[in-house]
C-alpha positions in Angstrom: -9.0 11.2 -11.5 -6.0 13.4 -10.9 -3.3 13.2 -13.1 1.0 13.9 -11.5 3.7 14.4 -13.9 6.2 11.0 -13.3 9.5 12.8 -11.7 11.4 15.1 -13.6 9.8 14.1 -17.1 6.9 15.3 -19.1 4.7 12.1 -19.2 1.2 12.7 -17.3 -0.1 9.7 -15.1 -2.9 9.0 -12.9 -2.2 9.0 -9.2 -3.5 5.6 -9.1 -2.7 2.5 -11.6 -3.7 -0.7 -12.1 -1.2 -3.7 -10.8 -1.7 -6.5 -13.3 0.5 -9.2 -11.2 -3.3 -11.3 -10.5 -3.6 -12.2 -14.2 -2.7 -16.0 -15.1 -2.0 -17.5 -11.1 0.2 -19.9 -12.9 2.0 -20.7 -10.2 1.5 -21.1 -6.4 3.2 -17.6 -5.5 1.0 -15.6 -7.9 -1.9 -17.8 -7.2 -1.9 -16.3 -3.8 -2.2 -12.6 -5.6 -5.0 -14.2 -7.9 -5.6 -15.8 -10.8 -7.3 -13.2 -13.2 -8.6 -15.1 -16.9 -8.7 -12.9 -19.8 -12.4 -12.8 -19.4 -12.5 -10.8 -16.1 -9.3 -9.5 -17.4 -11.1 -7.4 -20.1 -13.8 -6.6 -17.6 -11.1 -5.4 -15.3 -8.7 -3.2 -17.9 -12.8 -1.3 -18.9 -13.5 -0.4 -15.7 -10.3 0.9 -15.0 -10.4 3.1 -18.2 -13.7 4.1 -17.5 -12.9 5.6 -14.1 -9.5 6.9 -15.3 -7.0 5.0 -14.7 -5.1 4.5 -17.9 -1.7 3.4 -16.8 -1.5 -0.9 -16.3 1.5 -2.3 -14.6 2.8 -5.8 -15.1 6.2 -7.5 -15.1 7.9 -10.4 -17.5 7.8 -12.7 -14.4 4.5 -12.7 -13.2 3.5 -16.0 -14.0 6.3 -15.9 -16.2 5.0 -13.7 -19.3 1.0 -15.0 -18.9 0.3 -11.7 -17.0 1.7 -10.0 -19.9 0.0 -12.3 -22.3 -3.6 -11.9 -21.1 -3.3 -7.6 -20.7 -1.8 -7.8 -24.4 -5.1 -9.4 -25.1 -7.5 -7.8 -22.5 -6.1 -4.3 -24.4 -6.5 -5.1 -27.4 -8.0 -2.0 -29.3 -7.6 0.6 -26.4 -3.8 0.5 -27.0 -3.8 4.5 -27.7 -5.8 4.9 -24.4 -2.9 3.2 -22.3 -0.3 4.1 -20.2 1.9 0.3 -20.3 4.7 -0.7 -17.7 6.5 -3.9 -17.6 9.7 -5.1 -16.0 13.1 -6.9 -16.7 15.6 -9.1 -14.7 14.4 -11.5 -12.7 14.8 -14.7 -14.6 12.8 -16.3 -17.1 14.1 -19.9 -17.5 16.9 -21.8 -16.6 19.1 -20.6 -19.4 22.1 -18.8 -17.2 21.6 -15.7 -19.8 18.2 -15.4 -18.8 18.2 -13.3 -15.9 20.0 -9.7 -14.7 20.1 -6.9 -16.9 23.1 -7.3 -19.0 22.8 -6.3 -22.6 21.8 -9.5 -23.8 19.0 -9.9 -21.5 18.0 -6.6 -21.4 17.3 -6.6 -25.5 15.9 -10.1 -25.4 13.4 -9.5 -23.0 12.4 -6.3 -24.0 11.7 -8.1 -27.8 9.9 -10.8 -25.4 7.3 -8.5 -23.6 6.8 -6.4 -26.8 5.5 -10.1 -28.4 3.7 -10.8 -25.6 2.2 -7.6 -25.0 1.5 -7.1 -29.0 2.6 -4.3 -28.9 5.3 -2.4 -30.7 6.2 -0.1 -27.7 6.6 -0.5 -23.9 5.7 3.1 -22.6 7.7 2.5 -19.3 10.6 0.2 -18.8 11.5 -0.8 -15.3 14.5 -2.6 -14.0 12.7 -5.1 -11.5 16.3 -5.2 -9.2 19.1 -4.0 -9.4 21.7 -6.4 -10.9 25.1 -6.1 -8.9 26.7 -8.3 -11.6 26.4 -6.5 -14.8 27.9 -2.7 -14.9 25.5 0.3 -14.4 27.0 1.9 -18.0 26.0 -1.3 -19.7 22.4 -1.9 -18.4 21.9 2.0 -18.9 23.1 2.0 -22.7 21.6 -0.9 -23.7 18.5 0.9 -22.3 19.4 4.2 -24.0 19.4 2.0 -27.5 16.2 0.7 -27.0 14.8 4.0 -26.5 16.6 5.0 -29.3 15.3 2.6 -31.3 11.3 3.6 -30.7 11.0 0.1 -28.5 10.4 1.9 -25.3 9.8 5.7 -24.2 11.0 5.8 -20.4 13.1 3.9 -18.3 12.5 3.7 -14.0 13.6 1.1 -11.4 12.5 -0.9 -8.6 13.2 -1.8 -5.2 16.8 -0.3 -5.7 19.0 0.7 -2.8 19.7 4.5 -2.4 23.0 4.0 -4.1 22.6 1.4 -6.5 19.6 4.9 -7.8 22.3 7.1 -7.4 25.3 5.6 -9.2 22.5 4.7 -12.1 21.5 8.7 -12.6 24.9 9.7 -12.3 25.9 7.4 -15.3 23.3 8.7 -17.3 24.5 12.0 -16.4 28.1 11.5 -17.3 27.1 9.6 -20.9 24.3 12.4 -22.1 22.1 8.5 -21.7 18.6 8.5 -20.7 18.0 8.3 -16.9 15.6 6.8 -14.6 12.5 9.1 -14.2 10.9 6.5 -11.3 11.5 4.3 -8.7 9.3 1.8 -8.0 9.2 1.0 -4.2 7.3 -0.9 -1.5 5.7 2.1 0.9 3.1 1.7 3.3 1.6 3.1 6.8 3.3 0.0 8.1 6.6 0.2 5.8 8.1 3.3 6.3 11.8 2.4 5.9 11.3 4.1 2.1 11.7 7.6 3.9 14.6 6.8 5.3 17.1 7.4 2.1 15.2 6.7 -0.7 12.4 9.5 -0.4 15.2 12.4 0.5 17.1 10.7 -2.8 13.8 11.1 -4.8 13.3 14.8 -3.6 17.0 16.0 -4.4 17.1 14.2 -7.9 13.3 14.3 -9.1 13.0 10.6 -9.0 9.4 10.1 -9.0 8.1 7.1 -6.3 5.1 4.8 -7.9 4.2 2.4 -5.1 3.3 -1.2 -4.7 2.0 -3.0 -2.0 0.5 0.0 -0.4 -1.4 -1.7 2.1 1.3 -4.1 2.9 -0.2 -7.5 1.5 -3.6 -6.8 3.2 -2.3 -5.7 6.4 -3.8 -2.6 6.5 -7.6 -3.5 4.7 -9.2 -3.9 8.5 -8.7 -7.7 8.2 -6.3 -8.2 10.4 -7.5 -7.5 13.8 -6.6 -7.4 17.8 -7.9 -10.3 19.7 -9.3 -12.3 16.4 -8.1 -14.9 14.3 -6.4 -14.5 11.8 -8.6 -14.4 8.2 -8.3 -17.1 6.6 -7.3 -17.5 3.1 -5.2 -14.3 3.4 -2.2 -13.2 0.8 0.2 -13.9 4.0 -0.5 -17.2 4.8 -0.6 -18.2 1.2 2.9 -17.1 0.8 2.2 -14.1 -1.7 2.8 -11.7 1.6 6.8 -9.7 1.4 8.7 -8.4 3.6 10.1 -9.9 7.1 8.1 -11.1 9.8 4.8 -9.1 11.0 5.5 -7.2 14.1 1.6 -7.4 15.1 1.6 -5.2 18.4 2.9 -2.3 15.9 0.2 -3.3 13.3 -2.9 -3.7 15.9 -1.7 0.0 17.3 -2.3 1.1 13.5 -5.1 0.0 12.9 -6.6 1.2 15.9 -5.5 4.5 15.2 -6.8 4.2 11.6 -10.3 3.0 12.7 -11.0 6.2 14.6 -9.7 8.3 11.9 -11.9 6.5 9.5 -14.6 6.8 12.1 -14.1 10.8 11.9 -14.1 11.0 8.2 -16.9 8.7 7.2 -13.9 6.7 5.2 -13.0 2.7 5.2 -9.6 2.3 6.7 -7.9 1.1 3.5 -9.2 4.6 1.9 -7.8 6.2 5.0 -4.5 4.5 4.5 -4.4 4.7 0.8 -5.0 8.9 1.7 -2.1 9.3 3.4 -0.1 7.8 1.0 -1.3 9.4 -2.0 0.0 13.0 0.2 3.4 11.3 0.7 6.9 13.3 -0.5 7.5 11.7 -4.1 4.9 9.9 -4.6 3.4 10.0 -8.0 1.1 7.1 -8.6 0.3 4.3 -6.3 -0.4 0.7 -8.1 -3.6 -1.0 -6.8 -4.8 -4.7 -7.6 -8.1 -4.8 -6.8 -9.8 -8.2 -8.1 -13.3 -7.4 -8.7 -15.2 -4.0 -9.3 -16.2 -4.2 -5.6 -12.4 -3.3 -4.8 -11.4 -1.0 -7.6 -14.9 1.1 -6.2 -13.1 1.0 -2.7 -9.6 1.9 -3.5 -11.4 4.7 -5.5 -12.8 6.3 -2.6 -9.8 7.6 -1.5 -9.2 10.1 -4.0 -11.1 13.5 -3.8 -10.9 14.3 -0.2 -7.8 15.1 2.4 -6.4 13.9 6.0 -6.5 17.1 8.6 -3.3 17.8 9.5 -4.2 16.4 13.1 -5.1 13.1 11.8 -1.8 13.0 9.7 -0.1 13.8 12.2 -1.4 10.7 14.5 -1.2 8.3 12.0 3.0 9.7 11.3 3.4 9.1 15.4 1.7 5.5 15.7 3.3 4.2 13.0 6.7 5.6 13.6 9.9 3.3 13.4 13.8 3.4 15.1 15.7 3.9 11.8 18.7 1.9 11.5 22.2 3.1 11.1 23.1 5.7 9.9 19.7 7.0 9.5 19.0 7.8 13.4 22.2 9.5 13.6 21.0 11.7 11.1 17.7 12.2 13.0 19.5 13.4 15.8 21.1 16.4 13.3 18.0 17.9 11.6 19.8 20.7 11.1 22.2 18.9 9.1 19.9 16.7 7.3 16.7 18.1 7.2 13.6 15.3 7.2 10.7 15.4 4.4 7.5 18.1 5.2 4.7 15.6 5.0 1.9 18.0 5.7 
């Protein structure tokens, strides 16, 4: 397993880790992920450390706290071994305090995981969304205390816009306050808008990228194919899919071109895809969910080996987007605004 230093900080972590959002299924949404019981749970959390991935991702709302229950439980013992992410401020109830990441909140649910978790540290601390309610300098010091006070160790955000990142870190800056050391963001072979902003943001600041979804809700296992129906049972149709409508010309070309680079490298096509992610500006670690050892032995086999530059460089061109504005503006002055090396 390699092992990437998270953004600017210190802390070591496998390129892949392990997506907990399958365990409970307690309601319909995250029954569509899965519905992981502590048994397989357990089962799950040993293979993973077994082949080296040590770093478990879950979120207060998944399930609402029964993910985190059941990994507090499946990790039981191994807590020294573990890399452990959770997540804050989407809401947990109908109480109007419980949601956002005001201070209150931010404290409460922090207390909340650590219970559920049984644990007496959260090793990273992500703000879910950003909350446009509740000002930057009081999300980020109430986050600087609980670091302070031993109850977590880093802080990172997800699915932030470029500025909502920017005006965060430069808060930190100003107040000598911990800052965000990753952003977690939804990146894929099909969705590429990441690179647009939020990839030349990570580069500039050292804001490590640890992805979810990376093969867009299934979209890119070799599932989905041209001229065949749809599979049933799949994440989309079960509603657990993100993300707007499927544009499935732009998939099928994807997928075609990914079959004849698997084709040349002996590779499945999610290995293929997961490849060129892994190689991606920023990126750092990559969160998989695979429910069964079948799938954690196939996500797996796309660490060890690399894409040509050739076959990057077809895969880049089929699955290409028009930015929006301003971003193809900026394309037009490269000079100006120089875009990522990606091989």
């Amino acid at each position: 397993m390699e092992y990437r230093f998270l953004g600017d900080s210190g802390l070591k972590v496998p390129v892949f880790s392990y997506g907990t959002a399958t365990f409970g299924g307690s309601n319909e949404f995250f029954k569509a992920w899965g519905n992981t019981q502590l048994d397989e749970a357990i089962r799950l959390v040993d293979m993973c450390l077994d082949r080296g991935i040590n770093f478990f991702d879950t979120a207060n709302v998944y399930s609402q706290g029964v993910s985190e229950e059941i990994l507090g439980q499946a990790i039981k013992g191994k807590r020294d071994e573990i890399i452990l992410s959770t997540k804050a401020t989407f809401p947990m109830g109908s109480d109007p305090n419980a949601v956002g990441s005001s201070r209150f909140n931010l404290i409460k649910s922090a207390e909340d995981s650590l219970r559920r978790l049984q644990t007496d540290h959260i090793d990273i601390y992500h703000m879910h969304g950003f909350d446009g309610n509740t000002p930057v300098q009081e999300t980020l010091r109430a986050l600087d205390d609980l670091i302070s006070s031993g109850k977590i160790r880093y802080i990172a955000a997800s699915n932030f816009s470029g500025w909502h990142l920017m005006k965060s870190l430069s808060a930190s800056e100003k107040y000598g306050w911990s800052k965000y050391i990753a952003h977690q963001a939804y990146y894929s072979l099909l969705d590429r808008e990441f690179e647009w902003e939020l990839m030349p943001l990570g580069l500039d600041q050292k804001v490590g990228t640890i992805v979810w979804s990376p093969l867009s809700s299934g979209r890119l296992t070799g599932k989905f194919r041209r001229n065949q129906p749809l599979p049933e049972n799949n994440r989309m149709a079960q509603g657990g899919a993100h993300g707007p409508a499927t544009n499935f010309e732009r998939l099928y070309n994807i997928i075609d071109v990914l079959d004849q680079v698997a084709a040349e490298t002996g590779k499945t096509i999610s290995q293929v895809a997961l490849n060129w992610l892994i190689n991606r500006p920023t990126v750092d670690n990559i969160i998989i969910g695979a429910r069964n050892e079948k799938q954690l032995e196939e996500n797996l086999g796309a660490l060890g080996w690399h894409l040509t530059v050739d076959q990057v460089k077809r895969l880049d061109a089929v699955s290409d987007a028009d930015p929006i504005y301003p971003y193809w503006h900026q394309r037009q002055n490269t000079e100006l605004n120089p875009i990522p090396k990606f091989y």
